[in-house]
C-alpha positions in Angstrom: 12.2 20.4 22.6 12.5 20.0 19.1 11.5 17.2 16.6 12.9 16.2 13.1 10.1 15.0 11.1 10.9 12.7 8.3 8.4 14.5 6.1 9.0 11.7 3.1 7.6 9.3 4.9 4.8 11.1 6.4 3.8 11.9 2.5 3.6 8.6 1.5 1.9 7.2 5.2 -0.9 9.8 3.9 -0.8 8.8 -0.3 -1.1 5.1 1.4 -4.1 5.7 3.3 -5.9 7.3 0.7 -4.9 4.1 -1.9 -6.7 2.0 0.7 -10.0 4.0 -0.5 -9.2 3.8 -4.2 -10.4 0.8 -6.2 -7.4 -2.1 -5.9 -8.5 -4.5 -8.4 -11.5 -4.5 -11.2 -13.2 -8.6 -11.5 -14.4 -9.0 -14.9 -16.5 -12.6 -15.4 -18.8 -14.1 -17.6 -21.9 -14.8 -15.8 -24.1 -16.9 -18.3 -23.4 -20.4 -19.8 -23.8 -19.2 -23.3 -21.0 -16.0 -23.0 -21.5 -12.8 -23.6 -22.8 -11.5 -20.2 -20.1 -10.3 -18.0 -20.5 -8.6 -14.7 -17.9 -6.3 -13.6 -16.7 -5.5 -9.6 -14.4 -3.5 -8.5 -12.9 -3.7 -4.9 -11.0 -0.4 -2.9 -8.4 -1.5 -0.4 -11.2 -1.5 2.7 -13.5 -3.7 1.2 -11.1 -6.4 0.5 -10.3 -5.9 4.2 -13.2 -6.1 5.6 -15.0 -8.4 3.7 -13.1 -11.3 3.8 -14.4 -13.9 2.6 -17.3 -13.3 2.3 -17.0 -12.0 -1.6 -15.3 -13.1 -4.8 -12.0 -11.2 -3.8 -11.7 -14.0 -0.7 -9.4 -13.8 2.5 -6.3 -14.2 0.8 -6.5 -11.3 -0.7 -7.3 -9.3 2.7 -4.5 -10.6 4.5 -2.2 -9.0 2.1 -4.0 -6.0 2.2 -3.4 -6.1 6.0 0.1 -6.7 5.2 0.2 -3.7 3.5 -2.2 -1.9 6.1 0.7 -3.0 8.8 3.4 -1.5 6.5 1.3 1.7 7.1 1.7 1.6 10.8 5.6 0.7 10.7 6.2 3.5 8.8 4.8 5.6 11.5 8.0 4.6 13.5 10.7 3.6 10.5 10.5 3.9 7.3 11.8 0.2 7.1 8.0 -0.5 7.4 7.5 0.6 3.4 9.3 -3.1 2.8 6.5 -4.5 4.6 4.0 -3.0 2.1 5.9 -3.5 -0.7 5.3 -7.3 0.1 1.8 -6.8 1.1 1.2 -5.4 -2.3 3.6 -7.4 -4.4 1.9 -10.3 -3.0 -1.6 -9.1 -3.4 -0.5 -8.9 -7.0 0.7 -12.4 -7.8 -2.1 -14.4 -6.1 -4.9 -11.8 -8.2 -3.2 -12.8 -11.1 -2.4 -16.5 -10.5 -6.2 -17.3 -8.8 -8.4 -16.0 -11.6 -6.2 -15.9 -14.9 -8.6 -18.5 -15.3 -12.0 -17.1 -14.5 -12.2 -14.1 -15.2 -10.4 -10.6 -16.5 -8.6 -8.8 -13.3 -7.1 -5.2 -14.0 -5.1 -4.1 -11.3 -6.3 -0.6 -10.7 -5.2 2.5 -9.6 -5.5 1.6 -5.9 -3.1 -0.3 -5.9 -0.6 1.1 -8.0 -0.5 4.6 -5.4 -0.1 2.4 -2.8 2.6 0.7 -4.2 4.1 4.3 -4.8 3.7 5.3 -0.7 6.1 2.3 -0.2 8.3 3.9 -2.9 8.2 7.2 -1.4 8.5 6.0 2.1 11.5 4.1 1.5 13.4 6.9 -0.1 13.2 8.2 3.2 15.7 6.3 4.2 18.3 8.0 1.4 16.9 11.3 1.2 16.4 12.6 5.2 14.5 15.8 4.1 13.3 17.2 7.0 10.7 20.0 8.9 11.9 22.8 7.2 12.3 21.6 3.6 15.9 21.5 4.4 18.1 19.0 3.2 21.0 17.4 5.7 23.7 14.8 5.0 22.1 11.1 5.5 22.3 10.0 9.0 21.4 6.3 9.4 20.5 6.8 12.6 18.1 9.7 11.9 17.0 8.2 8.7 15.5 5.1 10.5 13.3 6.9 12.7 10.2 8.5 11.5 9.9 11.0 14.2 13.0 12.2 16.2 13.3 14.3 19.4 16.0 16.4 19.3 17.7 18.7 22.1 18.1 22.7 21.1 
């Protein structure tokens, strides 16, 4: 028994998890009345997660970081599941930038841009079906929509 392995979207399910430990967003805010003091926090993937709201970052923001996280797990059984974290992120993206534009400076850090890049990388799975092997094979819609594939031979 054989398996075809869509190695693209293996590659980004790993450049994904390791986003989650990469800083997603820096929070920049002035913490006197008079100005001039500003306290800086930045926040990886798994601490937005798990912290909730508890912290600045709130439990918006972790829901779309489990939106993304869920992407993750799709894409262990189709690479449709990089359009999932493509809207985790994108979302994640919006309400940091809408919620404090007012309060305070937000960078959007290098966190999240690699995870935005797995979703990338795991959708062109679906158009490029390299395979185990390095070998390259006409697309297959069939094969391309499954991450992992037993095949008979």
């Amino acid at each position: 028994m054989k398996w075809k392995i869509n190695i693209l979207c293996v590659i980004g399910i790993l450049i994904g998890l390791v986003s989650l430990i990469l800083p997603w967003c820096l929070i920049r805010s002035d913490t006197s009345s008079i100005g001039g003091i500003y306290s800086e926090r930045s926040y990886s993937g798994i601490e937005i997660l798990i912290s909730g709201e508890n912290t600045l970052v709130g439990n918006i923001f972790s829901s779309f970081i489990l939106i993304f996280l869920i992407g993750l797990v799709l894409a262990l059984v189709t690479p449709l599941g990089g359009i999932v974290q493509i809207f985790g992120s994108f979302q994640f993206l919006f309400s940091v930038s809408n919620l404090f534009i007012n309060s305070g400076i937000i960078m959007i850090m290098i966190g999240w841009s690699i995870g935005f890049l797995s979703s990338i990388i795991i959708l062109t799975g679906l158009l490029n079906s390299i395979r185990r092997g390095l070998y390259v094979d006409r697309i297959n819609l069939k094969d391309s929509l499954i991450t992992f594939r037993r095949i008979n031979g």
